[in-house]
C-alpha positions in Angstrom: 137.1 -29.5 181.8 138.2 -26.2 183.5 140.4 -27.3 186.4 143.8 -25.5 187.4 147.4 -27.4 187.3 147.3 -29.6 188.7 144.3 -31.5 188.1 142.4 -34.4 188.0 141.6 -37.3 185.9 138.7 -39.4 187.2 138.5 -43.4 186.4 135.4 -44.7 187.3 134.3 -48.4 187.8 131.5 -50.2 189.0 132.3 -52.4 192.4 129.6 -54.5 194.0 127.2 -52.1 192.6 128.7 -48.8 193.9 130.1 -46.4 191.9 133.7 -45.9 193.0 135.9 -43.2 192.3 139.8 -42.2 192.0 140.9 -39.3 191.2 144.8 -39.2 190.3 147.2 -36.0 189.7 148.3 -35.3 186.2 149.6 -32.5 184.2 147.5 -29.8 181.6 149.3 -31.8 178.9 147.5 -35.2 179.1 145.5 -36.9 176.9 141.7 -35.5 177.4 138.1 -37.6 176.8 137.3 -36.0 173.9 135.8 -36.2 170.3 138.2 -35.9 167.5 138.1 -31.6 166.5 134.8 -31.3 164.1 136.6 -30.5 160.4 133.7 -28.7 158.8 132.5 -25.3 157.2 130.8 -22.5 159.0 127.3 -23.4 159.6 124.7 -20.1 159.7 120.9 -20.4 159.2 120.9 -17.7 156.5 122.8 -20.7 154.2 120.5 -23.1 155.4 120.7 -26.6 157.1 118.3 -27.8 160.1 120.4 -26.9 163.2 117.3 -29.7 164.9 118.8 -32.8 162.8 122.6 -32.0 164.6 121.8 -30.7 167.4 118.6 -31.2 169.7 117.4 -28.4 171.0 114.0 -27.1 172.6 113.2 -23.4 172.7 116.7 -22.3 171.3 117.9 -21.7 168.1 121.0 -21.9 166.3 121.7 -18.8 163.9 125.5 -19.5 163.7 128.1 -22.5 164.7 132.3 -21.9 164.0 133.6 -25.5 164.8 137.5 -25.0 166.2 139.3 -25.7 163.5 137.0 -23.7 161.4 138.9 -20.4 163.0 142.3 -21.6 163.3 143.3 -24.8 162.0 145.8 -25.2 164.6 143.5 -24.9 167.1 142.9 -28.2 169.3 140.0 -27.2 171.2 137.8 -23.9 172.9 136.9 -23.1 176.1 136.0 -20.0 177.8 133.5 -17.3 176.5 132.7 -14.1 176.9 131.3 -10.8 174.6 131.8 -7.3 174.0 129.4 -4.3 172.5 131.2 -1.6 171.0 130.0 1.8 171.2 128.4 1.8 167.7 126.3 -1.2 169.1 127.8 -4.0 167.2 128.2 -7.1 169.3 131.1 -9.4 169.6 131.5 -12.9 170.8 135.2 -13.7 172.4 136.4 -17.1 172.4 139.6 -18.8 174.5 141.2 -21.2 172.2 144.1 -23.9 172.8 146.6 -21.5 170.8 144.7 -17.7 171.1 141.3 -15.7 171.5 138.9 -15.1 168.6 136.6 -12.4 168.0 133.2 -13.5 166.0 130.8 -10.3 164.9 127.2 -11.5 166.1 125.0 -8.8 165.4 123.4 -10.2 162.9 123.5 -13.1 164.6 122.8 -15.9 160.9 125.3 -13.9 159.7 127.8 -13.8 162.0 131.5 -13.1 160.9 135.2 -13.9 162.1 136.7 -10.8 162.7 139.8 -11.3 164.1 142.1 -14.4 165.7 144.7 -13.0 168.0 147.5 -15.6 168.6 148.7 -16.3 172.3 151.5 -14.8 173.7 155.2 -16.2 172.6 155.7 -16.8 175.9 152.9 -19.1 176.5 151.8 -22.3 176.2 149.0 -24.0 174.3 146.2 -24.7 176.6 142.9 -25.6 176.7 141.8 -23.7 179.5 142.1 -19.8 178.3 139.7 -16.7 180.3 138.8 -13.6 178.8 137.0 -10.4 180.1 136.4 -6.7 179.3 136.4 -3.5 180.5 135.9 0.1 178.5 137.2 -0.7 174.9 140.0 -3.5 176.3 140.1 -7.2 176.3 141.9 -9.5 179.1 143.1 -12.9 178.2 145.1 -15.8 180.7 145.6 -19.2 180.6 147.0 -22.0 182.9 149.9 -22.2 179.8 151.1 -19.1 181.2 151.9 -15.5 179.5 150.3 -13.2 182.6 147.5 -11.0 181.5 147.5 -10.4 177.5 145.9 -7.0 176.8 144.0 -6.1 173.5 142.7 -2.9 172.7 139.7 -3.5 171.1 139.1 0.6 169.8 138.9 -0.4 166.0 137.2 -3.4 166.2 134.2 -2.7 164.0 137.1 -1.8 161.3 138.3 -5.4 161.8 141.6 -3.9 163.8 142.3 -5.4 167.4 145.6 -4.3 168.9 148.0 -6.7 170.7 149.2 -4.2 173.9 151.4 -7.1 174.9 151.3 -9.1 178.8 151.2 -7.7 182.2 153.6 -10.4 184.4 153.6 -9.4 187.6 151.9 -10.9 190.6 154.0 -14.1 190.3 153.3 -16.8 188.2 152.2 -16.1 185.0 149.9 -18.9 185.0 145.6 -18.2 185.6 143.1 -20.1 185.1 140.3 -17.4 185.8 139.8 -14.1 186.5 136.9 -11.3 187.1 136.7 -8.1 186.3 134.8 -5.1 189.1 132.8 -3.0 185.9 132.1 0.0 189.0 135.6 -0.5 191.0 137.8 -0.5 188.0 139.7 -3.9 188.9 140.5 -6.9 187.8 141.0 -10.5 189.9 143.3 -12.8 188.9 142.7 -16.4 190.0 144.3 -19.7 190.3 147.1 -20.8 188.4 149.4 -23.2 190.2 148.0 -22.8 194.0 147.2 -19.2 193.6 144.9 -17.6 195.9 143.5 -14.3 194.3 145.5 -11.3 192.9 144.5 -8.1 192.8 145.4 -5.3 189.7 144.4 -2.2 189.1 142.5 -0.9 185.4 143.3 2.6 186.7 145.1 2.6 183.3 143.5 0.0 181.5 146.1 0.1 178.6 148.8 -1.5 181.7 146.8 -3.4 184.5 148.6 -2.5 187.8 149.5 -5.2 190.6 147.9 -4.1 194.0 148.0 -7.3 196.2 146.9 -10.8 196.8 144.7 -13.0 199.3 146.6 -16.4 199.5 144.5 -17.9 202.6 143.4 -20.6 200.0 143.3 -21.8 196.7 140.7 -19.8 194.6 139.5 -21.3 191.1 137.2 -19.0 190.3 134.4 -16.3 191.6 132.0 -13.4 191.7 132.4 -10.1 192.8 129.2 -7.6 193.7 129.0 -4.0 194.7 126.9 -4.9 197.7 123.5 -2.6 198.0 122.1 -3.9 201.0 122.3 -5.0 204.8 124.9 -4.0 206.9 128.1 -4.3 203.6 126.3 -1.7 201.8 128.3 0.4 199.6 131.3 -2.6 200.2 132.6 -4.5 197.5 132.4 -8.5 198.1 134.0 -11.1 196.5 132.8 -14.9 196.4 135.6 -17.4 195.9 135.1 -20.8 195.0 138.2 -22.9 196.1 140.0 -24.8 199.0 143.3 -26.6 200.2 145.5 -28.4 198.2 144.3 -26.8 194.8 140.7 -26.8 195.7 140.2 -30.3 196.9 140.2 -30.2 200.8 137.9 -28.0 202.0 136.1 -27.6 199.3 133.9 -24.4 199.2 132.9 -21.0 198.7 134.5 -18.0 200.9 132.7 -14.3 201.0 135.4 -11.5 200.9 135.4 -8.0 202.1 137.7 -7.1 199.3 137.2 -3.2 199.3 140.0 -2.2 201.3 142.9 -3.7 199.6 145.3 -3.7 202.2 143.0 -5.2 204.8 141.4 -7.7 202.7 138.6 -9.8 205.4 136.3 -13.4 205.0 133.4 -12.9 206.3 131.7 -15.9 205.8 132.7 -19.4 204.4 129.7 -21.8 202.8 129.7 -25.5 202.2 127.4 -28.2 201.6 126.5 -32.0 201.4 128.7 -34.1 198.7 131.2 -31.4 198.2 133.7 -32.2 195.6 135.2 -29.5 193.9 133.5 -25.9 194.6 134.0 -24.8 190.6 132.3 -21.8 189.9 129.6 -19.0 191.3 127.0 -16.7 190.3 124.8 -14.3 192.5 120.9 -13.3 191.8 120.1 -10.3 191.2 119.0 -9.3 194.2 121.4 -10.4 195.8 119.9 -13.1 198.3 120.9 -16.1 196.6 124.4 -17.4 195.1 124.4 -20.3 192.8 127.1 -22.8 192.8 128.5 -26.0 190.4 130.8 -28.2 191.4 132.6 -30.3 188.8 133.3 -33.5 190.4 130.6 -34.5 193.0 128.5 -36.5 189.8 131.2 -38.9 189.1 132.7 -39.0 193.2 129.4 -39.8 194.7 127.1 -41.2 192.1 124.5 -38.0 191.8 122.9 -36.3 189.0 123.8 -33.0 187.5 123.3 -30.8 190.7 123.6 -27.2 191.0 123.6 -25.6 194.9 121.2 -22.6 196.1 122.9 -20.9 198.9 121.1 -18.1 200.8 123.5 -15.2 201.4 121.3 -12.3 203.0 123.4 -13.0 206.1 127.1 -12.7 204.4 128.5 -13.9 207.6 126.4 -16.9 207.8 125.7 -18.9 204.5 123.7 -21.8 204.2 122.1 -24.2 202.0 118.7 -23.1 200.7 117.8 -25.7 198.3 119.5 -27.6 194.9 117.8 -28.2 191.7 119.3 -30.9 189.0 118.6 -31.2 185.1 117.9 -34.8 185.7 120.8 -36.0 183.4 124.1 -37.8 184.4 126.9 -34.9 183.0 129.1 -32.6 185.2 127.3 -29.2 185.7 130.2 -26.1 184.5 129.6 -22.3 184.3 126.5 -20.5 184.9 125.5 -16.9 184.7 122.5 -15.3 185.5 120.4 -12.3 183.7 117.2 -11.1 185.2 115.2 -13.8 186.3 116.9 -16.2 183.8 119.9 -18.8 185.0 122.1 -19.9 181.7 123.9 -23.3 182.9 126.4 -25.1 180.9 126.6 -28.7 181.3 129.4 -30.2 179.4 127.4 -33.2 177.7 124.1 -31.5 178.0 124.8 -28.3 176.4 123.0 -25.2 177.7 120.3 -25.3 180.4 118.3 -22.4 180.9 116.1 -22.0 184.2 113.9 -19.6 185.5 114.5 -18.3 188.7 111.7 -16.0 189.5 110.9 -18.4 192.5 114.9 -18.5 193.6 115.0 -22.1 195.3 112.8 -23.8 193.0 114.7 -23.2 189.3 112.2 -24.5 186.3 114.2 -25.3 183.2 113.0 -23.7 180.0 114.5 -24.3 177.0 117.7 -26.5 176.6 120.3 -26.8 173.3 122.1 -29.9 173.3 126.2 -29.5 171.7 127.3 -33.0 172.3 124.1 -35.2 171.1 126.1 -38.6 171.3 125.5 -38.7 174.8 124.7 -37.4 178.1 127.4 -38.3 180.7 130.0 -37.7 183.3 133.2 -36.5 181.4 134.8 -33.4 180.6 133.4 -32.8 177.0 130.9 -30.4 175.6 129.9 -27.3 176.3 132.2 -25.6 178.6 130.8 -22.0 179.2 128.1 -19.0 177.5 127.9 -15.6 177.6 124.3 -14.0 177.9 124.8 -10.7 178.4 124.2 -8.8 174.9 121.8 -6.4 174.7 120.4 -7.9 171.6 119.2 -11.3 173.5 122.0 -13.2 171.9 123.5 -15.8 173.6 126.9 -17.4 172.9 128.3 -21.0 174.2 131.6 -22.3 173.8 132.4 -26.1 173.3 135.5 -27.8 174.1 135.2 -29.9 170.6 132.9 -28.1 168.5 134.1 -24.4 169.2 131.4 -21.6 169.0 127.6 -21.5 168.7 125.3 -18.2 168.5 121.6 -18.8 169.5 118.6 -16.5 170.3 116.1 -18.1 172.3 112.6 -19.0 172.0 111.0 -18.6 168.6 111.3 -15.8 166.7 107.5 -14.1 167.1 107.9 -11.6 163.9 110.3 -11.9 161.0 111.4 -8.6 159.3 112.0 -8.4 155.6 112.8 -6.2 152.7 110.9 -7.3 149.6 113.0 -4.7 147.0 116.1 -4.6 149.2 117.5 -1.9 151.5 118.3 1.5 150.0 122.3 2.3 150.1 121.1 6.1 149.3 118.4 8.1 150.1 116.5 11.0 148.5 117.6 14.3 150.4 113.9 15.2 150.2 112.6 12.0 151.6 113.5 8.5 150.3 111.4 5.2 151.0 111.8 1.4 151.1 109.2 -1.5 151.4 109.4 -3.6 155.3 107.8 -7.4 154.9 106.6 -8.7 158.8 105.7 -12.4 159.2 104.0 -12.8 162.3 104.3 -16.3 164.1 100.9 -17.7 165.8 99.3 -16.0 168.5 101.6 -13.2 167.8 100.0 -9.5 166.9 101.6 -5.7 166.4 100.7 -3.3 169.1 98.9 -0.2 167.6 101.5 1.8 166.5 104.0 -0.5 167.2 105.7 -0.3 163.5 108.2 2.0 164.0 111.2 3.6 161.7 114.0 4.7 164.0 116.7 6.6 162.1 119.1 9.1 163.2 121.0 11.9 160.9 123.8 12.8 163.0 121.7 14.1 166.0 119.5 11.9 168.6 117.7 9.0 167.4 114.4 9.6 165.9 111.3 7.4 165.1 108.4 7.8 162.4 105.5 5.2 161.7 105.5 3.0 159.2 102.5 3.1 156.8 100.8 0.1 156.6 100.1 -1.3 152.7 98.0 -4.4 153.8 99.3 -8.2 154.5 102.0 -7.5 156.5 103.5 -4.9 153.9 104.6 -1.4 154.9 106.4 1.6 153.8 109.4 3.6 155.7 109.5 6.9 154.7 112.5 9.5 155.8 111.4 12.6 156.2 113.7 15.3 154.5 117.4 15.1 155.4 120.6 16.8 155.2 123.0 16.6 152.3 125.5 14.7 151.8 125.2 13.0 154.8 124.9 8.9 156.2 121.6 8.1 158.1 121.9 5.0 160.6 118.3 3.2 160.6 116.5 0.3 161.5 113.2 -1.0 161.8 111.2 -1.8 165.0 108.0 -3.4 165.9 106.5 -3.7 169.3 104.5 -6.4 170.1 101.0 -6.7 171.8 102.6 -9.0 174.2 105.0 -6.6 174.8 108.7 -8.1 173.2 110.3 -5.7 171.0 111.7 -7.3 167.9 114.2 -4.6 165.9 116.3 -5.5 163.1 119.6 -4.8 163.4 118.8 -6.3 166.7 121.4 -3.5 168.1 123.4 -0.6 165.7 122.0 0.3 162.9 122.4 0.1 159.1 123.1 3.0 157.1 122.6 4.8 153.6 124.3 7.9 152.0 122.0 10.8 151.5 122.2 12.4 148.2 120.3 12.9 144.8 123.1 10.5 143.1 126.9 10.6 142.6 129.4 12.8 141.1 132.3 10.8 138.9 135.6 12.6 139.3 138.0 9.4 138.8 138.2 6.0 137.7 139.8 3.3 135.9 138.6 -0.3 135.8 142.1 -1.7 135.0 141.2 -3.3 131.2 143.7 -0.9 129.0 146.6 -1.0 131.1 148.8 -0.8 134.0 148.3 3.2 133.8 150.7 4.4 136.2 150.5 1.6 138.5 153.5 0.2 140.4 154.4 -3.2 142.1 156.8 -3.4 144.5 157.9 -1.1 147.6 161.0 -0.9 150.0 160.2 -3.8 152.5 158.6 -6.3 150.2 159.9 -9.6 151.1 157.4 -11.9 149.3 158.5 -14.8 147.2 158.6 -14.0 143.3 155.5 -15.9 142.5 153.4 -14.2 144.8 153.4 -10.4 144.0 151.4 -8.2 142.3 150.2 -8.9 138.6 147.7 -7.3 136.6 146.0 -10.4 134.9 143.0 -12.4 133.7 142.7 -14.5 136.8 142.7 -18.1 137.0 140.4 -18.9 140.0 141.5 -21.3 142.8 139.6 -21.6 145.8 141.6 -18.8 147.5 141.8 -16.5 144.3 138.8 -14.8 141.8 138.0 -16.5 138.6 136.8 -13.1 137.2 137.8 -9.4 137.9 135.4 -6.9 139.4 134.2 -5.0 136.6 130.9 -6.0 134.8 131.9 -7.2 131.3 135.4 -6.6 132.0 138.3 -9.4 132.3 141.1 -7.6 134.3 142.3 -7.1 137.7 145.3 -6.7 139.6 145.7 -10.5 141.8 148.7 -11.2 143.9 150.4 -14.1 141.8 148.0 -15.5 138.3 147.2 -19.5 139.5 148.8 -22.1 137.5 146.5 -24.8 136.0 146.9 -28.1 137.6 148.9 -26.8 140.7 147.5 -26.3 144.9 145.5 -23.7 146.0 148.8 -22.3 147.7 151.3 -22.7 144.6 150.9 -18.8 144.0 149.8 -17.4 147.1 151.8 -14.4 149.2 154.7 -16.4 150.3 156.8 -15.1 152.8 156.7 -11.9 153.7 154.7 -8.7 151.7 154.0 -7.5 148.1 152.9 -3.7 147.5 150.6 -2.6 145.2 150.4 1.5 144.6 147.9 3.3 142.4 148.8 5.9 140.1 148.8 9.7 142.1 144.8 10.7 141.0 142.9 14.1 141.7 140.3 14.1 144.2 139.3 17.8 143.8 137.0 17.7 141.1 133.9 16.6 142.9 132.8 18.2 146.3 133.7 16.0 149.6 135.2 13.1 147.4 134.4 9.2 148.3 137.6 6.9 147.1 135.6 3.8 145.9 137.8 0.3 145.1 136.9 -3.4 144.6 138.7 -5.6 147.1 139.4 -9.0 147.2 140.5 -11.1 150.4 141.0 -14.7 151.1 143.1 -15.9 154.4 141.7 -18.4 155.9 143.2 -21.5 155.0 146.5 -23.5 155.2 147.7 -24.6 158.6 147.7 -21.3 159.9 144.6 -19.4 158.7 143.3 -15.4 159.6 146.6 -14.6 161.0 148.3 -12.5 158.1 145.8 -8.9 157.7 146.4 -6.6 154.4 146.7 -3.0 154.9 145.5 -0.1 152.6 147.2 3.3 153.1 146.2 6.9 151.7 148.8 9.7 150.8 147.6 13.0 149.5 151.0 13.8 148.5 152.1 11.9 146.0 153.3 9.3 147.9 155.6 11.3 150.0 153.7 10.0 153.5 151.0 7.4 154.0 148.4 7.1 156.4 146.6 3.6 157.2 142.5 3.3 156.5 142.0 0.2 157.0 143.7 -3.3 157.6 141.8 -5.8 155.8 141.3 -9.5 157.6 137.8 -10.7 156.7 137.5 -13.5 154.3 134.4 -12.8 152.2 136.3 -14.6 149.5 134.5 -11.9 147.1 134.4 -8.5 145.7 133.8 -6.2 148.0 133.5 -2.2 147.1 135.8 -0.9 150.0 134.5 3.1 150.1 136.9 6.0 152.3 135.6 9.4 152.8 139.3 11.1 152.3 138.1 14.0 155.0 138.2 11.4 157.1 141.8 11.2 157.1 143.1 13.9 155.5 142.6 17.3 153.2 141.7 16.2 149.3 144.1 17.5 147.3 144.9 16.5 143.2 147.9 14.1 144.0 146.2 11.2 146.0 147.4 7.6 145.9 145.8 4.5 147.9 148.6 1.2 148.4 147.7 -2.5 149.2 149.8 -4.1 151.2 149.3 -8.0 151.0 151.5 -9.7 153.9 152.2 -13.6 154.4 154.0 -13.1 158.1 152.8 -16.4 159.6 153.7 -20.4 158.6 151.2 -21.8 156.7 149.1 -19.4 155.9 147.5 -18.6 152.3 146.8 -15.6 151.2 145.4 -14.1 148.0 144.1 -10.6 147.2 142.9 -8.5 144.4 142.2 -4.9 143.5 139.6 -3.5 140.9 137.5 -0.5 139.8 139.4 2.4 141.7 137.2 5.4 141.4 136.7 8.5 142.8 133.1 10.2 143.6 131.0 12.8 145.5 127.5 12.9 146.5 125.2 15.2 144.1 123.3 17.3 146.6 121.9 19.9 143.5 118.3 19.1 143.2 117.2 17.4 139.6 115.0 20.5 138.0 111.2 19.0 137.8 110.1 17.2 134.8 106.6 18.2 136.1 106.2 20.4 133.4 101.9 20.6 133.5 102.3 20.8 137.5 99.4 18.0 137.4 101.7 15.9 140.2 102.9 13.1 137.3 105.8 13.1 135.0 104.2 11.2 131.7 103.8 12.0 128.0 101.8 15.5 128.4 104.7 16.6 130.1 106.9 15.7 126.7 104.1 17.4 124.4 103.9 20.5 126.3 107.9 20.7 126.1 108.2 20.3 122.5 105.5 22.5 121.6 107.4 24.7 123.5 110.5 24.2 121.5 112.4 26.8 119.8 111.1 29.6 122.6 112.2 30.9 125.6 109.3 30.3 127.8 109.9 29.4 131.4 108.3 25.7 131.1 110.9 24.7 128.3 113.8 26.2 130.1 114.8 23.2 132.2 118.4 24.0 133.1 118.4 27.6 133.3 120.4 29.3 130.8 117.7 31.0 129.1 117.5 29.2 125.9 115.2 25.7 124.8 117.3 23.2 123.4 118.3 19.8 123.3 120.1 20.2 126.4 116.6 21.0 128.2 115.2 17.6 126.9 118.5 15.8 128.4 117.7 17.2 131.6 113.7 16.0 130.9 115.0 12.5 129.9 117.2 12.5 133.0 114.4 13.2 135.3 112.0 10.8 133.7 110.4 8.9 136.2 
């Protein structure tokens, strides 16, 4: 339910067969019609499951589903949702929770990822009706429980960092229960909260929204606003608020705002309509002739189905109502949001609606996903909101009980896969890797529609792939600069048109280079070796810190190190047999782990390589503590921060840092892990393995070709040995004039 304080709690009852309705005045706090919070893992296709035998669906398909407790497990329930792209492409799914906003990674959308839960602000309540929106790299959150606007900088995001800039109060209460953000203006609306009207703040610095001013006339709990394009408000911008008297519920309806002069803010037009309840929430068409309404109470107060309202606005000034269209199902209609000719409605108990609205006034409903299968009915449970608007074709919903779901609609026309894997280098002269495409039926490739699109540090670029027969193909680069990374992906266009690209936005990448340089490395099995627990600051609890041990594996901690056929690793606290997953976690406050001071100078633009092991999300207060790992290239002397660690692969993952990205290489480098419990509850474990230090081998291998005949094979081999013991120019494979065994080490090296 997304109403603003206070609001309503409807009691229905049948009465010589008509549906009578109260509706009584309560507070945010009260009991809610709800399911109990869904205690479960992480559902995403890639692990398999049949999203079908959960959820029904038609047309839509579930890649991904977080239940709430799943993120946080204080978490009662979700609401709002909303998404972000950051500029490398990679796509982002926000969620309002009872206690805080997540941020999901959906790029990949089956293997979608938690990146970060940002708590509320101190000064705020729980609440289960929390907003979010963007603008440039920030984030917005409010709630009804108060705290004003919360600000996160969302910069670093694809490095897993999300900075909390703190609240903006002003503007009165500190209570909202929506708000709307002007991409082309630069601000942001404020609305509701208590019997708030809307307020007005400026993103001229987006790091610090500024209060301009308010409209009050009426209650507003929630809108649109448009840079209008046509008619006689061209170039103005108009605002659509959805709202009334007393909180909404006398005079219920939708008022069009001249809202571009701030200090002379005008209505120009007011619309309403038959069994008006509750005006709840708008969205305009694109071309701006048609706004489409919900309102969240007229189901239960006068006995209709679900039924959305078609207003025709080319006349601002006078509104009126076109037509209405209903999914035929007794729930309460909630957000809607429309892209291109598509209208993405959700409808509490019967999930996500999708319409097409190519004819305006007569919506036809598509394809439909069903989060609350138990039933379809009036009641404030279910899906609560979606965001459509990723560039991908990824579509988010958020659901009160069962948290977040990532879908892509329709079905998927070609699968792309990589029958030997994806390459994580490539041959400076021109590497290669195998593509697999599994059309679906009907479905074809449009002539040269098989595309590699790469780019090496310049524009994007695009060969064809060479087809090897039965859907197979080959990418091949063409010959690229070294050491480098190049960002690719593959692409095929269909005959129909669709364009299916995997990564469906960003790309994935590869070093370029003929192999890699060792300059450092210890894999921690003869020692501690200069290594050193313990810093100014730690705080943790005894059993926690640092050790250097043969792990004993809990579900939080490894059972084996990193290192193939190795046994040790450094783990913050060794388990004890027989006791909780949390008996020698980080406990209360932070443990520091420092590497011996290493030289990085040996090999040419030097790659600090280490195996890094992260677990924080369980205990009552899950993916709240974050582990930073700092760089000094002085011994120690000064560090610098390369990453703060708050995934939860639960695995070993090779963590890799380019040291000119953060400072000059010298021969006194150190990296530190700092592994932090800072909030109740939480568990954490880490571990650190296989430090090494490496560089990229741009020097060309000298051709074991020696015959020239295009194949490295056994005539090569005879015509080097019968070579052997002279000085001519075929035996002479590493140049320094003599043939020796050193030549037929390079040979072997080369061998094919």
């Amino acid at each position: 339910m997304q109403k603003g304080t206070p609001h309503i709690r409807l009691i229905a009852a049948l009465s010589l067969g008509c549906l009578v309705v109260c509706a009584a005045l309560a507070h945010e706090d009260d009991p809610k019609e709800q399911l109990p919070v869904f205690v479960g893992p992480i559902w995403r296709e890639a692990e398999g499951g049949v999203a079908g035998t959960t959820f029904p669906a038609s047309g839509i398909q579930l890649k991904a589903w977080f239940p709430v407790t799943a993120i946080s497990a204080a978490a009662t329930s979700a609401s709002d949702a909303w998404g972000y792209v950051s500029p490398s492409g990679r796509e982002y799914a926000i969620l309002g929770m009872s206690n805080g906003v997540a941020f999901v990674e959906v790029t990949t959308p089956a293997a979608s990822t938690l990146t970060k839960f940002m708590p509320k602000p101190a000064s705020a309540g729980d609440s289960m009706w929390r907003n979010m929106k963007t603008y440039q790299h920030y984030c917005y959150s409010v709630s009804e429980g108060g705290g004003g606007i919360q600000i996160f900088d969302l910069a670093d995001i694809d490095n897993g960092n999300i900075a909390d800039l703190g609240t903006v109060t002003t503007g009165g209460s500190a209570a909202t229960h929506t708000m709307i953000i002007n991409q082309q203006t630069g601000y942001l609306y404020r609305m509701g909260g208590g019997s708030n009207g809307v307020r007005v703040y400026s993103l001229a610095n987006p790091a610090l929204p500024a209060y301009v001013t308010s409209w009050s006339a009426k209650y507003t709990h929630d809108g649109a606003v448009f840079n209008w394009t046509t008619g006689p408000y061209e170039g103005r911008e108009i605002f659509f608020a959805c709202g009334g008297l007393n909180t909404g519920y006398t005079d219920t309806g939708m008022d069009i705002i001249d809202i571009t002069e701030k200090g002379n803010i005008v209505v120009i037009g007011r619309a309403t309509y038959p069994n008006a309840a509750y005006c709840h929430q708008v969205w305009i068409s694109p071309d701006l002739r048609y706004a489409y309404i919900n309102d969240e109470i007229d189901e239960a107060n006068f006995g209709i189905l679900c039924t959305t309202r078609i207003i025709d606005i080319s006349n601002l000034a006078a509104p009126f109502l076109a037509a209405t269209y209903t999914n035929g199902q007794v729930s309460v209609d909630h957000n809607l949001y429309i892209k291109g000719n598509d209208l993405y409605a959700s409808n509490y108990k019967s999930g996500l609606r999708i319409y097409d609205i190519t004819a305006r006034t007569a919506p036809v409903e598509r394809a439909w996903f069903d989060t609350y299968p138990s039933e379809n009915a009036i009641g404030y449970a279910g899906l609560w909101s979606n965001y459509p608007y990723f560039p991908s074709g990824t579509v988010v919903g958020s659901d009160i009980q069962s948290g977040l779901f990532v879908w892509t609609i329709g079905e998927n026309p070609l699968t792309i896969g990589y029958p030997n894997g994806l390459p994580a280098r490539v041959n400076p002269v021109g590497g290669s890797f195998a593509v697999s495409s599994q059309l679906a039926a009907g479905q074809s490739i449009a002539a040269g529609g098989a595309k590699l699109v790469f780019n090496n540090g310049g524009a994007d670029q695009m060969v064809p792939l060479s087809p090897n027969g039965a859907g197979l193909w080959n990418a091949q680069f063409p010959a690229l600069s070294c050491p480098s990374t190049v960002n690719f992906a593959v692409q095929f266009t269909l005959a129909s048109g669709t364009v299916v690209r995997d990564p469906a936005s960003g790309f994935k990448s590869a070093s370029v280079s003929y192999g890699e340089l060792n300059g450092f490395a210890d894999s921690m099995e003869t020692g501690t070796n200069g290594w050193t627990v313990g810093a100014t600051g730690d705080t943790a609890a005894a059993v926690g810190v640092w050790t250097l041990v043969d792990p004993i594996g809990t579900a939080a901690q490894p059972e084996n190190d990193a290192t193939l056929a190795g046994t040790m690793c450094w783990v913050t606290g060794q388990h004890v047999a027989g006791q909780s997953v949390g008996y020698s976690d980080v406990d209360g406050g932070v443990t520091t782990l420092t590497t011996p001071s290493f030289n990085a100078t040996s090999v040419s633009d030097p790659v600090v390589g280490v195996q890094v092991w992260y677990s924080n999300n369980q205990g009552s207060a899950p993916n709240l503590d974050s582990m930073p790992i700092l760089m000094s290239n002085n011994g120690g002397t000064t560090w610098s921060q390369v990453e703060l660690v708050n995934t939860n692969p639960n695995a070993w993952v090779e963590h890799r840092y380019r040291i000119a990205d953060f400072m000059a290489a010298t021969s006194s480098m150190c990296l530190r892990f700092q592994a932090r419990d800072l909030d109740a509850g939480s568990i954490v474990e880490a571990g650190v393995d296989d430090l090494r230090v490496f560089g990229y081998d741009c020097e060309a291998p000298r051709p074991a070709d020696i015959n020239g005949d295009g194949v490295v094979d056994g005539t090569d081999l005879t015509l080097i040995l019968s070579q052997w013991g002279s000085a001519g120019p075929g035996g002479d494979l590493n140049g320094d004039g003599t043939v020796n065994g050193a030549d037929l080490t390079v040979l072997f090296s080369d061998w094919g």
